[in-house]
C-alpha positions in Angstrom: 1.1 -1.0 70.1 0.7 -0.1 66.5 3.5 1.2 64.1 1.8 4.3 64.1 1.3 4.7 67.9 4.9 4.1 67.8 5.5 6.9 65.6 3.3 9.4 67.7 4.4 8.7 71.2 8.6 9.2 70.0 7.8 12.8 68.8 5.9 12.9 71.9 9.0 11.8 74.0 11.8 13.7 72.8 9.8 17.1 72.9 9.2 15.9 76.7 13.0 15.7 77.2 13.4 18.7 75.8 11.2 20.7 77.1 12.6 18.9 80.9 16.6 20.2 79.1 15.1 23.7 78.8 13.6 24.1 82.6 16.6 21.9 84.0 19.2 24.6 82.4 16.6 27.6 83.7 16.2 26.3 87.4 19.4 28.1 88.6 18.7 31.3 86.3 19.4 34.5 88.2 18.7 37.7 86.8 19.8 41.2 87.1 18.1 44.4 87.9 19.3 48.0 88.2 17.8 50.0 90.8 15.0 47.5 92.6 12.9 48.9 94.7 10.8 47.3 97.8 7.4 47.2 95.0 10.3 45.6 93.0 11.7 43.3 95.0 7.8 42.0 96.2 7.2 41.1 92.5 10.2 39.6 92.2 9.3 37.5 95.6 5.8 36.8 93.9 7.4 34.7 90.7 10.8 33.2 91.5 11.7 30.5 93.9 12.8 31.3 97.5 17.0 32.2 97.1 16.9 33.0 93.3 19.8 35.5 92.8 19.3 38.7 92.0 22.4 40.7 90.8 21.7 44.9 91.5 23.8 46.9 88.8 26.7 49.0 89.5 25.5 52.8 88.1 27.9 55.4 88.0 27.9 58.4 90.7 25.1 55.8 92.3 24.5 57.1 96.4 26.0 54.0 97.7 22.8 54.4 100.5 20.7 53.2 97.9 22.9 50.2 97.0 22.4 48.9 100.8 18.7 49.4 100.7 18.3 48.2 97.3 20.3 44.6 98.6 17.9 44.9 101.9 15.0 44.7 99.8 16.0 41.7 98.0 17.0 39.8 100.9 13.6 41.2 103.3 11.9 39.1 99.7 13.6 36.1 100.6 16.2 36.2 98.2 19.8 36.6 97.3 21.1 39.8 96.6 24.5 39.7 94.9 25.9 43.4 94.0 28.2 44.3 91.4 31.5 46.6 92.8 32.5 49.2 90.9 36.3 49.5 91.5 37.0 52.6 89.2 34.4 54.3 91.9 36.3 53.7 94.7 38.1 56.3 96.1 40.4 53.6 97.8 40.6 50.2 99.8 38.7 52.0 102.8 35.7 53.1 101.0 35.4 49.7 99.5 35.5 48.0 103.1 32.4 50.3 104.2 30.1 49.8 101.8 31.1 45.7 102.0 30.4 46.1 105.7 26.9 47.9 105.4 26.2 45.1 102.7 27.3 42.4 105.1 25.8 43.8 108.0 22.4 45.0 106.8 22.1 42.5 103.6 23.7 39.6 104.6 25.8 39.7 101.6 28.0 37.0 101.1 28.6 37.5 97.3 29.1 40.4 94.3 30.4 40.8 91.3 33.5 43.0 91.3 33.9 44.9 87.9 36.3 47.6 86.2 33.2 50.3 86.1 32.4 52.5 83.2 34.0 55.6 84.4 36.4 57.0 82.1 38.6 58.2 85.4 38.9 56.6 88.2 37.5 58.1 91.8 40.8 57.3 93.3 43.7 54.4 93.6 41.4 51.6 92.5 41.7 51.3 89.1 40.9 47.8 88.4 38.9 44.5 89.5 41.6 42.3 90.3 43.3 45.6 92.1 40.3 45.6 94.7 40.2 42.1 95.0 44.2 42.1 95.8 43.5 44.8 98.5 41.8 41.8 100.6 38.5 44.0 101.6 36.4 41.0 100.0 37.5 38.2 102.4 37.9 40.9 105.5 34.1 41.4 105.1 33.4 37.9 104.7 32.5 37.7 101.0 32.5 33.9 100.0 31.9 33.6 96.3 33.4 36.6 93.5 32.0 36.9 90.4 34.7 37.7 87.4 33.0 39.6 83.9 33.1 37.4 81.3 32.8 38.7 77.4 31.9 36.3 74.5 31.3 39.1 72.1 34.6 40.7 73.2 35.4 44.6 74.4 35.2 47.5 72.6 38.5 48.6 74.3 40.1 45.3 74.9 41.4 42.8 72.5 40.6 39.0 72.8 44.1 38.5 74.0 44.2 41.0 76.8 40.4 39.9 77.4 41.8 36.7 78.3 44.9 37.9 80.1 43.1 39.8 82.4 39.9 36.8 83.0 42.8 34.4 83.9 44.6 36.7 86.2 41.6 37.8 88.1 40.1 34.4 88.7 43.9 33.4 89.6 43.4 36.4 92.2 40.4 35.8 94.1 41.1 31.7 94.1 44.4 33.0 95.9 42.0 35.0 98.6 40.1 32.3 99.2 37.1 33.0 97.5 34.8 30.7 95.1 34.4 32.2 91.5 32.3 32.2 89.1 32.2 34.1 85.6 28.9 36.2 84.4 28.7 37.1 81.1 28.1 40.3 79.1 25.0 39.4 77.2 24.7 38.5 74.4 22.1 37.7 71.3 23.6 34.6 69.4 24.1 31.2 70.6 26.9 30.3 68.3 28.8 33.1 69.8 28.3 32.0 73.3 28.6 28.2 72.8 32.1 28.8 70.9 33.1 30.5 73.9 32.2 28.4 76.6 33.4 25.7 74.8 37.0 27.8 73.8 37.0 28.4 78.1 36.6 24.7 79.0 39.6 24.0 76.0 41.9 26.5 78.3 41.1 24.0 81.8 38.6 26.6 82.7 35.7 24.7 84.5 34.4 27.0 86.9 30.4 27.8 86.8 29.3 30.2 84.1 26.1 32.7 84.4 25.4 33.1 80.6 24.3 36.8 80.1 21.0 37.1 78.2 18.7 40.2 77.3 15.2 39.3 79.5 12.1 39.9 76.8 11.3 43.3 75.5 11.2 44.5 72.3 13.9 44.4 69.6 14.2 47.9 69.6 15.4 48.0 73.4 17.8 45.0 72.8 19.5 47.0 70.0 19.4 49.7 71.8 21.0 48.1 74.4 23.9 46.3 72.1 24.8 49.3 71.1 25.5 51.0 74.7 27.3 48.4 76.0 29.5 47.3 73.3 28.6 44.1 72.4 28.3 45.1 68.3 29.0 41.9 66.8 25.4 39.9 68.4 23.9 43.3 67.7 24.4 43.3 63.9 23.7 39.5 64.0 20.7 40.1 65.6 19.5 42.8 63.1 20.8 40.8 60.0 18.1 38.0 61.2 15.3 37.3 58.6 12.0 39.1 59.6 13.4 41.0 62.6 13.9 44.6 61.2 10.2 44.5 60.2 9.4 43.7 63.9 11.6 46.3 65.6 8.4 47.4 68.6 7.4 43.8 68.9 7.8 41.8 72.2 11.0 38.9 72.1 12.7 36.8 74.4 15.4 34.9 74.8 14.1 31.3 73.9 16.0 30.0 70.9 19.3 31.1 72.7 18.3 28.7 75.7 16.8 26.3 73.5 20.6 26.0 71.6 22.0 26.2 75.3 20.1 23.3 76.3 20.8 21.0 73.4 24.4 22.3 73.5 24.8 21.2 76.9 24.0 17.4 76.3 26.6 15.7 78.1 28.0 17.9 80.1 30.4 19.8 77.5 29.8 23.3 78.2 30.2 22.7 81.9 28.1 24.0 84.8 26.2 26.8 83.3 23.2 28.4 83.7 21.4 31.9 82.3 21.6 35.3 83.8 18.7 37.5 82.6 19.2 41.4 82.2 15.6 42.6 83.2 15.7 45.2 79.9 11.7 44.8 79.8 11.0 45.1 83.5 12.1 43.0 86.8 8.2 42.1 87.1 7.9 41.0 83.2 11.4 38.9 82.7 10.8 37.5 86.4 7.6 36.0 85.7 8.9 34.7 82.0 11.8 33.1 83.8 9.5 31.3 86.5 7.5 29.8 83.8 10.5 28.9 82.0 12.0 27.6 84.9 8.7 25.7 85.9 8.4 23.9 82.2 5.3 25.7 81.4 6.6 26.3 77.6 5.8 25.3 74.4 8.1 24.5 71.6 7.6 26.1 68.2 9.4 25.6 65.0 11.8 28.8 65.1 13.9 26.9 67.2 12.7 28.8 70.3 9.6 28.5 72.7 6.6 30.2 74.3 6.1 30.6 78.0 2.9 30.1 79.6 2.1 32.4 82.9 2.4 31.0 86.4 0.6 31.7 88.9 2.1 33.8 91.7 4.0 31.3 94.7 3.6 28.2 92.4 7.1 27.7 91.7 10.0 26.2 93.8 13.2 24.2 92.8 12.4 21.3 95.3 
């Protein structure tokens, strides 16, 4: 082989590896969707792999009928429906164990995410995560793995310190009832935020699996718009301050060069078992089928640091 063949096929090589980094760190991607309805949940089926995990939203004052049917749908699709728990909507322990035991019974759900809530008063005695966790109404209904919120852009009403007081006391909670955890992240828009953290977590002897929260592709408009309303200011105003975007606030973007960094960051194991968790801001049929082709390898690497996805074909995907 010639020098310059040489020279060609390297380039060739490591965009090959990295391109296998990217759909190796995307296989396990779950994503997130708020109100999924059967037409949702078939589209859904249609892109993503066969037990791809889809995470239904906790929303305020939410008919907790629609939270069963919403997790039936998902698993009638074939896949795993993991609902977030509210415990600032619970009007106590009891109420909890019904909806878990409609979930288990009707869903098959063996996993949620248990969160504060963003209710400014709570419906009764619950007042906090690790308070419904303690009351036992998780392992009494079965539930095997707990998810704990994660923030690497912080709180608007906590401080780092209490942020970390209260991640270490709630994992510390639902290891003591028997359950596997896992973190999931609020999203966020900056890779240097989110490596610093992971890699501040695995410092503290942290090493459980992390779901990296990530806005699905939209426009920028919606992501800001989105930053705003759930606190997380600093990516926000990073994201804003980024040459070009401001001129290109109705355009379509995605989170590429976050997974990109995220891949290359992950070399050698240092962030740990991690994968993303896409927030389906620009529709669950839309940030479904970008993740499949993601997930699939079908992308092409451009110079921004990020990459473009190429459409799959419905069914063509599967993590065998």
């Amino acid at each position: 082989m010639s020098p310059s063949s040489i020279a060609a096929a390297e380039p060739m090589t490591l965009v090959a590896d990295e391109v296998s980094r990217i759909a190796s760190l995307m296989r396990y991607c779950s994503m997130e969707a708020t109100r999924p309805s059967r037409v949702d949940a078939q589209l859904l089926r249609e892109a993503l792999p066969s037990g791809t995990e889809i995470f239904l939203s906790a929303v305020p004052k939410r008919p907790r009928d629609e939270v069963v049917l919403s997790a039936r749908a998902i698993r009638v699709a074939g896949l795993e429906p993991v609902p977030h728990l509210a415990a600032r909507g619970f009007e106590d322990a009891q109420a909890a164990a019904e909806l878990l035991a409609r979930l288990r019974g009707e869903a098959d759900v063996t996993r949620v995410l248990v969160v504060g809530g963003d209710i400014a008063r709570p419906a009764g005695e619950v007042a906090a995560a690790q308070q419904l966790i303690e009351t036992g109404v998780l392992r009494q209904a079965g539930i095997v793995r707990v998810g704990i919120a994660g923030h690497p852009d912080g709180h608007p009403l906590m401080s780092d310190e209490e942020l970390e007081s209260t991640l270490v006391t709630k994992i510390a909670a639902a290891q003591s009832q028997g359950h596997d955890v896992e973190i999931v992240t609020q999203f966020c828009f900056e890779p240097g935020t989110l490596i610093r953290w992971l890699e501040w977590l695995r410092a503290r002897g942290v090493n459980l699996p992390v779901r990296v929260g990530l806005a699905g592709p939209t426009t920028l408009m919606t992501w800001l718009n989105y930053a705003r309303r759930c606190g997380v200011r600093a990516s926000a105003q990073a994201l804003a301050r980024s040459s070009g975007l401001v001129r290109h606030m109705f355009n379509a973007v995605a989170p590429d060069t976050i997974i990109r960094a995220l891949a290359e960051a992950s070399r050698g194991e240092r962030l740990g078992q991690i994968s993303p968790h896409l927030f389906s801001f620009g529709g669950t049929g839309p940030t479904a089928r970008w993740a499949a082709g993601a997930m699939h390898g079908t992308l092409t690497l451009d110079k921004e640091g990020g990459f473009h996805v190429e459409p799959l074909a419905a069914g063509s995907i599967s993590r065998s």
